[in-house]
N, CA, C and O atoms as a GROMACS GRO file, in nm:
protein
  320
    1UNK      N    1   0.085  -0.119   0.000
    1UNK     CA    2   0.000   0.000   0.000
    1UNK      C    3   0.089   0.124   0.000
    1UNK      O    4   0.186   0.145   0.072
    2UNK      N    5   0.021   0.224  -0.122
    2UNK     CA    6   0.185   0.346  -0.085
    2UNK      C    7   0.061   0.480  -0.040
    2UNK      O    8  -0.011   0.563  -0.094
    3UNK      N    9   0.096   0.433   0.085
    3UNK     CA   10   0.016   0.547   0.166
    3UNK      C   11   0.046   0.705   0.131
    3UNK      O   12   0.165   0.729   0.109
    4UNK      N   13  -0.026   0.795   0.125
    4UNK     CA   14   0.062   0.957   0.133
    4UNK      C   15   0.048   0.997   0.278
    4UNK      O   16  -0.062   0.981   0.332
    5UNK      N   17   0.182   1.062   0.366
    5UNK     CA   18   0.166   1.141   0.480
    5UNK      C   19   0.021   1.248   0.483
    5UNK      O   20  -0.027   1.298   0.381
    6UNK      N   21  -0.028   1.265   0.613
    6UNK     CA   22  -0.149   1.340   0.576
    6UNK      C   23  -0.045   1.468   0.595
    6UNK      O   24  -0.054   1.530   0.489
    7UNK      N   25   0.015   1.510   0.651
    7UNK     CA   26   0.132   1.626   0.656
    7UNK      C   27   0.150   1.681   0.455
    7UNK      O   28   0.165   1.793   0.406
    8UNK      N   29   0.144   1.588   0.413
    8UNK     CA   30   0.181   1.596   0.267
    8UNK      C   31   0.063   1.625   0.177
    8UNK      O   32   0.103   1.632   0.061
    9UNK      N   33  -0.107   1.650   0.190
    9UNK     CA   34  -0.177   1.696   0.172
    9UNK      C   35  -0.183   1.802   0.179
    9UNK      O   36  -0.146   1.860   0.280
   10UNK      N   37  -0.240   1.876   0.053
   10UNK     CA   38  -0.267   1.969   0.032
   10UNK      C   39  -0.375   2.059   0.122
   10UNK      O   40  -0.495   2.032   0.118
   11UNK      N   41  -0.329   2.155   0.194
   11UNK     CA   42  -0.460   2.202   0.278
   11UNK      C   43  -0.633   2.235   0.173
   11UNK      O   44  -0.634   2.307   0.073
   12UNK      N   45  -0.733   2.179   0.215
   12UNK     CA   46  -0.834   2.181   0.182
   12UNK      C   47  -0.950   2.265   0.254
   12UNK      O   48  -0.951   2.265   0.377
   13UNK      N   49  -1.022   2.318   0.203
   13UNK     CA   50  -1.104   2.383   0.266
   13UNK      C   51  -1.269   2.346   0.226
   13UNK      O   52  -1.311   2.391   0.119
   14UNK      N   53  -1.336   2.287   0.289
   14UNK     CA   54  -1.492   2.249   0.219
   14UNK      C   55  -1.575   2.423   0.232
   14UNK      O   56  -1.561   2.507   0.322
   15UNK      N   57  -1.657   2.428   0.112
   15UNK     CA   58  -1.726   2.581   0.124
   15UNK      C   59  -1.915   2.487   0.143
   15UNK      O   60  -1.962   2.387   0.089
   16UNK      N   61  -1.958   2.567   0.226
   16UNK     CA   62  -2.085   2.496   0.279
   16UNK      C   63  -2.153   2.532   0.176
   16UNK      O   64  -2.251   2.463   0.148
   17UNK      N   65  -2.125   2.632   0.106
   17UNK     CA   66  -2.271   2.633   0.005
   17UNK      C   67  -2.188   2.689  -0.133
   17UNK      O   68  -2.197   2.803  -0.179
   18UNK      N   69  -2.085   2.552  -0.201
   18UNK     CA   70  -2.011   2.579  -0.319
   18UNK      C   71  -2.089   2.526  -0.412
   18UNK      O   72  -2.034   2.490  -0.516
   19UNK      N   73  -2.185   2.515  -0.402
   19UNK     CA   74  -2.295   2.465  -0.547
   19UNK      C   75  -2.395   2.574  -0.582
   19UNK      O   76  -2.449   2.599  -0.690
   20UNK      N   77  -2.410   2.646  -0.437
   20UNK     CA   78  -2.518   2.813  -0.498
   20UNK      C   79  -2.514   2.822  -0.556
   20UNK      O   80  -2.414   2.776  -0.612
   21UNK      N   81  -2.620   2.898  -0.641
   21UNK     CA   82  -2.611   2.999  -0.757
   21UNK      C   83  -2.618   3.110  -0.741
   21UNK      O   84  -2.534   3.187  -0.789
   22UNK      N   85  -2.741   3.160  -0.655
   22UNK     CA   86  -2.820   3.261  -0.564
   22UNK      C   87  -2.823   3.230  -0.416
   22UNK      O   88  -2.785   3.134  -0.350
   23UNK      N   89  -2.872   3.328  -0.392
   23UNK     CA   90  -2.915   3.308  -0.224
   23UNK      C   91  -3.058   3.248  -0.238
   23UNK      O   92  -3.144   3.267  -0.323
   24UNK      N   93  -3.055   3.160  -0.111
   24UNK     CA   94  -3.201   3.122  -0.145
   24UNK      C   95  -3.327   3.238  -0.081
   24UNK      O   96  -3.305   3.331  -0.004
   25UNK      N   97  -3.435   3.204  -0.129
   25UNK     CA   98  -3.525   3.295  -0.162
   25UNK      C   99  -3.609   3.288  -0.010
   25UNK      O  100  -3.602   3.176   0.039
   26UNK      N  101  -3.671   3.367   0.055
   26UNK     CA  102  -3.750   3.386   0.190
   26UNK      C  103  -3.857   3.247   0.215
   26UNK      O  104  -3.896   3.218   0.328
   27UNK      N  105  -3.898   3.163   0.084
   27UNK     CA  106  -3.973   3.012   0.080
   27UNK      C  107  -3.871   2.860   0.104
   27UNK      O  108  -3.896   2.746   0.143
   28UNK      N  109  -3.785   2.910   0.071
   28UNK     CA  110  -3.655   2.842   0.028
   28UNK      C  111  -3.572   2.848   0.151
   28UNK      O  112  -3.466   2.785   0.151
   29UNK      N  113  -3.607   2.915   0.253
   29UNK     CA  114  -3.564   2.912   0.372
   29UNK      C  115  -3.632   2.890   0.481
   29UNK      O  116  -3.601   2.830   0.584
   30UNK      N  117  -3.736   2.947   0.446
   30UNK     CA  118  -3.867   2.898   0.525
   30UNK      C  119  -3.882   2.725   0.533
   30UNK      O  120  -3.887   2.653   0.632
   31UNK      N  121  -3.888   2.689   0.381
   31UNK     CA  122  -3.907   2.571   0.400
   31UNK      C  123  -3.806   2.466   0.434
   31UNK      O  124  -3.842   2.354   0.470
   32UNK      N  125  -3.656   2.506   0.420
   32UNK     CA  126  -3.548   2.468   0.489
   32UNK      C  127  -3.563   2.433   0.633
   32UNK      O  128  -3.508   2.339   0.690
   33UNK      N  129  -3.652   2.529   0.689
   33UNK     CA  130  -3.644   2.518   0.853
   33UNK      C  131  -3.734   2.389   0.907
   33UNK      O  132  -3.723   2.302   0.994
   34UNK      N  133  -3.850   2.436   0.782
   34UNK     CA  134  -3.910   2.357   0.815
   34UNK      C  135  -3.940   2.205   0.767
   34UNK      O  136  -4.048   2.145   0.771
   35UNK      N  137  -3.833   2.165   0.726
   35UNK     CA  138  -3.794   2.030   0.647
   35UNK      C  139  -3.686   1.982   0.797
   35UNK      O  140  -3.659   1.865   0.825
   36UNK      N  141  -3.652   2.067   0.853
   36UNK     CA  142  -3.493   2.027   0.935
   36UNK      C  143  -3.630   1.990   1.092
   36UNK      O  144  -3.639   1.891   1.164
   37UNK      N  145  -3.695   2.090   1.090
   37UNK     CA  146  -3.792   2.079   1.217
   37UNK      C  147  -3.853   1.934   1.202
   37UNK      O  148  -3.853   1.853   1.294
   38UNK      N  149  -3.914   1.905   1.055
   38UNK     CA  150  -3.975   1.785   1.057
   38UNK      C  151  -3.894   1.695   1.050
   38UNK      O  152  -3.956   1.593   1.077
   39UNK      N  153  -3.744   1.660   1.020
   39UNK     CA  154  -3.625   1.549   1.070
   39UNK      C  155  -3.629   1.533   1.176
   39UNK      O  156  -3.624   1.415   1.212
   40UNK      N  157  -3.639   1.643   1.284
   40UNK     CA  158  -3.569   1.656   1.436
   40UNK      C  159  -3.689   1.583   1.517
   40UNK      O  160  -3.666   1.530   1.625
   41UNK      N  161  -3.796   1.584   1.469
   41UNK     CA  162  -3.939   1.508   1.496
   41UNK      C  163  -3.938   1.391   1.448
   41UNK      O  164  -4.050   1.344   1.470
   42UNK      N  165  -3.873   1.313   1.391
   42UNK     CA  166  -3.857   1.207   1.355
   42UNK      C  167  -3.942   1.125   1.181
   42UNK      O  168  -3.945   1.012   1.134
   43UNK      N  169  -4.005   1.278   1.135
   43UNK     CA  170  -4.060   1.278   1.045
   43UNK      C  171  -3.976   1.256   0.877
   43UNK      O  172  -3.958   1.331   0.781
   44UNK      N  173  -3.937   1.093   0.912
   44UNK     CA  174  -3.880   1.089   0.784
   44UNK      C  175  -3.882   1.036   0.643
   44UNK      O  176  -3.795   1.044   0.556
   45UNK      N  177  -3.995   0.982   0.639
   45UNK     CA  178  -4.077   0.860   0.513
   45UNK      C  179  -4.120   1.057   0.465
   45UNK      O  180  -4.118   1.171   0.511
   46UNK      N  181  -4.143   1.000   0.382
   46UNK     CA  182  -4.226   1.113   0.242
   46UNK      C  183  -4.325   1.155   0.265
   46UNK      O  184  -4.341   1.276   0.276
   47UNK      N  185  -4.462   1.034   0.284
   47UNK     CA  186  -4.574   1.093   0.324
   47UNK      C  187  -4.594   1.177   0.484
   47UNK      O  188  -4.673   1.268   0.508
   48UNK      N  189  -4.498   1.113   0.578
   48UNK     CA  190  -4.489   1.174   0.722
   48UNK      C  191  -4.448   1.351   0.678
   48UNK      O  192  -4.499   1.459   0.710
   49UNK      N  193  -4.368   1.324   0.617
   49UNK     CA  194  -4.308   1.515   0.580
   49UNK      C  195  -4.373   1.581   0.508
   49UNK      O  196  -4.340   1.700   0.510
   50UNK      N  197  -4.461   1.554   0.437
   50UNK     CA  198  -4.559   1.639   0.316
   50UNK      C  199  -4.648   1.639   0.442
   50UNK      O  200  -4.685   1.754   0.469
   51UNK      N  201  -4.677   1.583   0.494
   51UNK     CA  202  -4.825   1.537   0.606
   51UNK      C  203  -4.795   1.665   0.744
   51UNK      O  204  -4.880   1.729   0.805
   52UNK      N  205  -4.627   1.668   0.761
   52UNK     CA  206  -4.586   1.770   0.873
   52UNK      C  207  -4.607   1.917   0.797
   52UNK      O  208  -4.682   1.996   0.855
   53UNK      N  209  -4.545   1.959   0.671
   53UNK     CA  210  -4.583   2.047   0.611
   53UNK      C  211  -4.665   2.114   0.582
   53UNK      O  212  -4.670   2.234   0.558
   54UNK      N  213  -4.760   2.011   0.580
   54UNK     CA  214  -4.951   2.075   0.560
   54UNK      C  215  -4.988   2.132   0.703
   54UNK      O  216  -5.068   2.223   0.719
   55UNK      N  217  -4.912   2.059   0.819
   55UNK     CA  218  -4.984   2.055   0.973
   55UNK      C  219  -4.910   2.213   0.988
   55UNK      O  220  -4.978   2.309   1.025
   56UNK      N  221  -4.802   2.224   0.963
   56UNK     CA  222  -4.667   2.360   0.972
   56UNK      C  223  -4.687   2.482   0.893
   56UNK      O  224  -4.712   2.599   0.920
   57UNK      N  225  -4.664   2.405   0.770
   57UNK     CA  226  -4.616   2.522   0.709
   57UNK      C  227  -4.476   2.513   0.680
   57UNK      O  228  -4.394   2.465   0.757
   58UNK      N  229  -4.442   2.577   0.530
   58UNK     CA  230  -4.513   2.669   0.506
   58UNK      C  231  -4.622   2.598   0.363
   58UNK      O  232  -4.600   2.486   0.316
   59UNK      N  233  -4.730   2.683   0.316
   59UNK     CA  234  -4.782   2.606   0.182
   59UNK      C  235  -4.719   2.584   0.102
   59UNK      O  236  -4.625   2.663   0.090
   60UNK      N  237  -4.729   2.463  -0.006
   60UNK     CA  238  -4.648   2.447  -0.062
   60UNK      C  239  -4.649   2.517  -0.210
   60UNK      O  240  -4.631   2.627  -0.159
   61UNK      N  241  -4.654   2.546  -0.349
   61UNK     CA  242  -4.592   2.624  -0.454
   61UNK      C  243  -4.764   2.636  -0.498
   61UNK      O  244  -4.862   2.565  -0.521
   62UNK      N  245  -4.720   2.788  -0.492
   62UNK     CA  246  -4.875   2.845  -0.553
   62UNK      C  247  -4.952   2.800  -0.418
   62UNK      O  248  -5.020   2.702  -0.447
   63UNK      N  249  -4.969   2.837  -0.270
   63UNK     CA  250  -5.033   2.840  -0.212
   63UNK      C  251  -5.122   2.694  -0.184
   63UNK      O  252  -5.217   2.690  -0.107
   64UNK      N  253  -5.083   2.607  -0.244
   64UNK     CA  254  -5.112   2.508  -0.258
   64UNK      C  255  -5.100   2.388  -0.140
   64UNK      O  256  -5.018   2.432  -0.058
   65UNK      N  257  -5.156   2.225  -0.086
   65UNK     CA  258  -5.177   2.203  -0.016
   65UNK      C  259  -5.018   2.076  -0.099
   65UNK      O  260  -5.005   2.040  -0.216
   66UNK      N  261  -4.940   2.049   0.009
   66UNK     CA  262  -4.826   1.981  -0.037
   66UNK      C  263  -4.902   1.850  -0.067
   66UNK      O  264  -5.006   1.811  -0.014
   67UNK      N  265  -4.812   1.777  -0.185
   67UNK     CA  266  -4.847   1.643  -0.220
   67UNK      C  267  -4.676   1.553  -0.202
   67UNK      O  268  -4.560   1.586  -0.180
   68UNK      N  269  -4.751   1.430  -0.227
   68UNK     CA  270  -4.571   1.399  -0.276
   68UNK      C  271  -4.504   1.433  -0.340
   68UNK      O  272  -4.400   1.487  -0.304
   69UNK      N  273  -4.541   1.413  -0.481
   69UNK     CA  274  -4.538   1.487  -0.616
   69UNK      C  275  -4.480   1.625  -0.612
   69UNK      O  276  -4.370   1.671  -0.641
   70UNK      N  277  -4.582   1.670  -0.569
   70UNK     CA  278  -4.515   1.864  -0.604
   70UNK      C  279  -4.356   1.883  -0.487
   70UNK      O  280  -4.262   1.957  -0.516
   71UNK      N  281  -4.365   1.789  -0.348
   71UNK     CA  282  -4.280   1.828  -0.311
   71UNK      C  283  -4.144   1.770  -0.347
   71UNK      O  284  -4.040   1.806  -0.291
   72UNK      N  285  -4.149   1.656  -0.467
   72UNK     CA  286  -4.020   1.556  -0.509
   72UNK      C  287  -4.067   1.626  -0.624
   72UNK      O  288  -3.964   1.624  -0.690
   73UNK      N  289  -4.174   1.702  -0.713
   73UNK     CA  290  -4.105   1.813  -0.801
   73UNK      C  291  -3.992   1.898  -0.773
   73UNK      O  292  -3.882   1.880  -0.825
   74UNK      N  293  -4.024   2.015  -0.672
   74UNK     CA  294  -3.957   2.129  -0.581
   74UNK      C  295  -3.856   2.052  -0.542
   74UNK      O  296  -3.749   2.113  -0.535
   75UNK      N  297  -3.854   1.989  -0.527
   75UNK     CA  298  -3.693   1.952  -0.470
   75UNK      C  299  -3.604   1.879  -0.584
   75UNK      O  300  -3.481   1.871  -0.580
   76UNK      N  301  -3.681   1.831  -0.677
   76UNK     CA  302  -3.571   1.840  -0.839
   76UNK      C  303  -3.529   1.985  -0.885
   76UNK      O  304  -3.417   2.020  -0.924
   77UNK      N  305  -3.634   2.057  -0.872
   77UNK     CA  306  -3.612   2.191  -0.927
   77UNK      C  307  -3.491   2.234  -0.850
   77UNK      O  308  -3.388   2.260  -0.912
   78UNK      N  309  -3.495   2.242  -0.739
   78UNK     CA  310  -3.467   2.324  -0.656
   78UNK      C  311  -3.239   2.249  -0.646
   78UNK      O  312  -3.131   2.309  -0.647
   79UNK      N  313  -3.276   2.115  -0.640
   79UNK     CA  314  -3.170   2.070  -0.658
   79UNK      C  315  -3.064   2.081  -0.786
   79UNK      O  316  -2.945   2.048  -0.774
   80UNK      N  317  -3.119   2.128  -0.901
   80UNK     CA  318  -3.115   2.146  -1.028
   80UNK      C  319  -2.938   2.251  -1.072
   80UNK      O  320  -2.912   2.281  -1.189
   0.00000   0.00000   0.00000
């Protein structure tokens, strides 16, 4: 095995948000919080988190009542 010293690495730095494009938008943070609130609740299958979302907030796109669908749309988009 030809190991490299970690001394011999190049210093690295990870950037937390090196894929941005923009800042995210006041929904886009909103719903950040409230995606992390419904983890910390143990809300983690698909239908449990669309189901916490409707109970929370915030609505989901176009005022709309979250589905699976629209929210594994929004989060292709959004991942995009």
């Amino acid at each position: 095995m030809n190991a490299i010293p970690i001394q011999a690495l190049p210093e690295r730095h990870l950037q937390p948000h090196q894929a941005r494009q923009r800042p995210p938008t006041s929904f886009e943070d909103l719903l950040g919080d409230a995606i992390e609130r419904a983890f910390g609740q143990g809300h983690w299958e698909l239908d449990a988190l669309v189901a916490y979302l409707n109970k929370s907030g915030p609505a989901g796109p176009n005022g709309q009542p979250w589905t699976a669908e629209s929210f594994q749309q929004l989060m292709t988009t959004l991942g995009a």
